[in-house]
Structure formats: structure tokens, C-alpha cells
C-alpha positions as CSV (number, residue, x, y, z in Angstrom):
1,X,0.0,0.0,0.0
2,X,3.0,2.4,1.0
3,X,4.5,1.8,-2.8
4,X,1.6,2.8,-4.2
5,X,1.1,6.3,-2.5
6,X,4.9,7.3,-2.9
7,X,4.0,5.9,-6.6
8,X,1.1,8.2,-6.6
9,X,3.0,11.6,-5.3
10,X,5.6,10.8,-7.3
11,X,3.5,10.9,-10.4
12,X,1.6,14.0,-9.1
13,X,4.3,15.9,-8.8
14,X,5.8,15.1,-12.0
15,X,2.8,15.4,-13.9
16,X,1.8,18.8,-11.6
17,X,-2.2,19.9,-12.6
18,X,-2.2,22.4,-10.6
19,X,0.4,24.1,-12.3
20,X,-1.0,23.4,-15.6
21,X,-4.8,24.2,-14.7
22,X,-3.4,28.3,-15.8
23,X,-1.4,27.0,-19.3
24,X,-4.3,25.2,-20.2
25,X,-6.9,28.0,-19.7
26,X,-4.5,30.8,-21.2
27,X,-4.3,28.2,-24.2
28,X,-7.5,28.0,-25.0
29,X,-9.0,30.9,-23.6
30,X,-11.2,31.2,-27.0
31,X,-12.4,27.8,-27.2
32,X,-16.1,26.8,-26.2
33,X,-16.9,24.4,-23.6
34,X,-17.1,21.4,-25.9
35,X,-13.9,21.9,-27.9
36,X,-12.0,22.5,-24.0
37,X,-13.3,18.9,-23.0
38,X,-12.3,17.6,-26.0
39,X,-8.6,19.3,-25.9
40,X,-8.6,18.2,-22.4
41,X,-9.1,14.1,-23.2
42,X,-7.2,14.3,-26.0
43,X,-4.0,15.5,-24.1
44,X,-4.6,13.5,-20.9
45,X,-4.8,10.3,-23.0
46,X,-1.8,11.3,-25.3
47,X,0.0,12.0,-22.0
48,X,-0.9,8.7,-20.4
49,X,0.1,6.7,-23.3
50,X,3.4,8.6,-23.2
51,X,4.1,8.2,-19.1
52,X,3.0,4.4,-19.2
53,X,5.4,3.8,-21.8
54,X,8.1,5.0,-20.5
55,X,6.9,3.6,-16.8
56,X,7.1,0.1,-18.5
57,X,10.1,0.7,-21.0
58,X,12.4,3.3,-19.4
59,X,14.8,1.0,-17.3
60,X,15.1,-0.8,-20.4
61,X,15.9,1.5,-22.8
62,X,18.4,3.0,-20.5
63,X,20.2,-0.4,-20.1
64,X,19.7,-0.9,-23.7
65,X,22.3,2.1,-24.6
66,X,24.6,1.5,-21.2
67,X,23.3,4.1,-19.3
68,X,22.8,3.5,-15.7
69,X,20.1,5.0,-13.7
70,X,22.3,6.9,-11.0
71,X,24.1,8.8,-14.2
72,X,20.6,9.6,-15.6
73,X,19.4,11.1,-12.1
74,X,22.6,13.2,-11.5
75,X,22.0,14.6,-15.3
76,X,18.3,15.4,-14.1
77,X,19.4,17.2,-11.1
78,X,22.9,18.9,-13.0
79,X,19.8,20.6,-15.1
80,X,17.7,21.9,-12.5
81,X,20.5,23.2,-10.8
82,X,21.5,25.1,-14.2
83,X,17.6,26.0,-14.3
84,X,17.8,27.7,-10.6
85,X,20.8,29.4,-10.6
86,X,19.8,31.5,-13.7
């Protein structure tokens, strides 16, 4: 039970709809209610597809080309560094 809720905050956090919630209504800001529902759907389902991919196939692919996971998470937190400090 623990796994899955450190699962789910991880994926919240990465994911992040709060933060979104103002991109998406700045985006489309001149659609009607039916073609926001269907924006909405479409990218939450091209977004699922994407994370559940790479849920199932990332540790593969990253052993597939050599790269370890420890190099991969220092790369990730080298760039957000770079991203803070400017």
C-alpha cells in the first residue's frame, strides 16, 4: 500500500495539474466548452500513453544504450541546478 502512494505523489508531482490548470486555460482561452473537453481528453490520454510507456520501458531502454540510472538522475538534477541558478 505504502509503494503505491509514494507511486502516486511521485506521479503527481511530475505530472503537476495544478500548475497546468493556468497554461491550459491561457491556451484555449477562445475555445467553447465542448472543444475544451475535447482538448482536455485528448491531451490527458496522449500523456498517459506517453508516461505508461516509458513507466514500463524506461529501465530498459536506459540499459539498452549503457546508461545506468544513478548517471541519468545526476543529469536530471545537474539541469535543474542550471535551471535555478539563472
Amino acid at each position: 500500500m505504502i509503494d503505491y502512494v509514494a507511486t502516486f505523489i511521485f506521479l503527481f508531482a511530475v505530472i503537476d495539474p495544478i500548475g497546468t490548470v493556468p497554461v491550459f486555460m491561457a491556451v484555449t482561452s477562445h475555445f467553447d466548452h465542448k472543444e475544451k473537453r475535447k482538448v482536455a481528453l485528448k491531451a490527458t490520454g496522449y500523456s498517459a500513453v506517453i508516461l505508461l510507456f516509458f513507466l514500463v520501458a524506461g529501465e530498459f531502454i536506459l540499459t539498452s544504450i549503457e546508461i545506468p540510472l544513478s548517471a541519468f538522475q545526476i543529469a536530471g538534477g545537474s539541469y535543474c541546478f542550471c535551471l535555478l541558478y539563472r
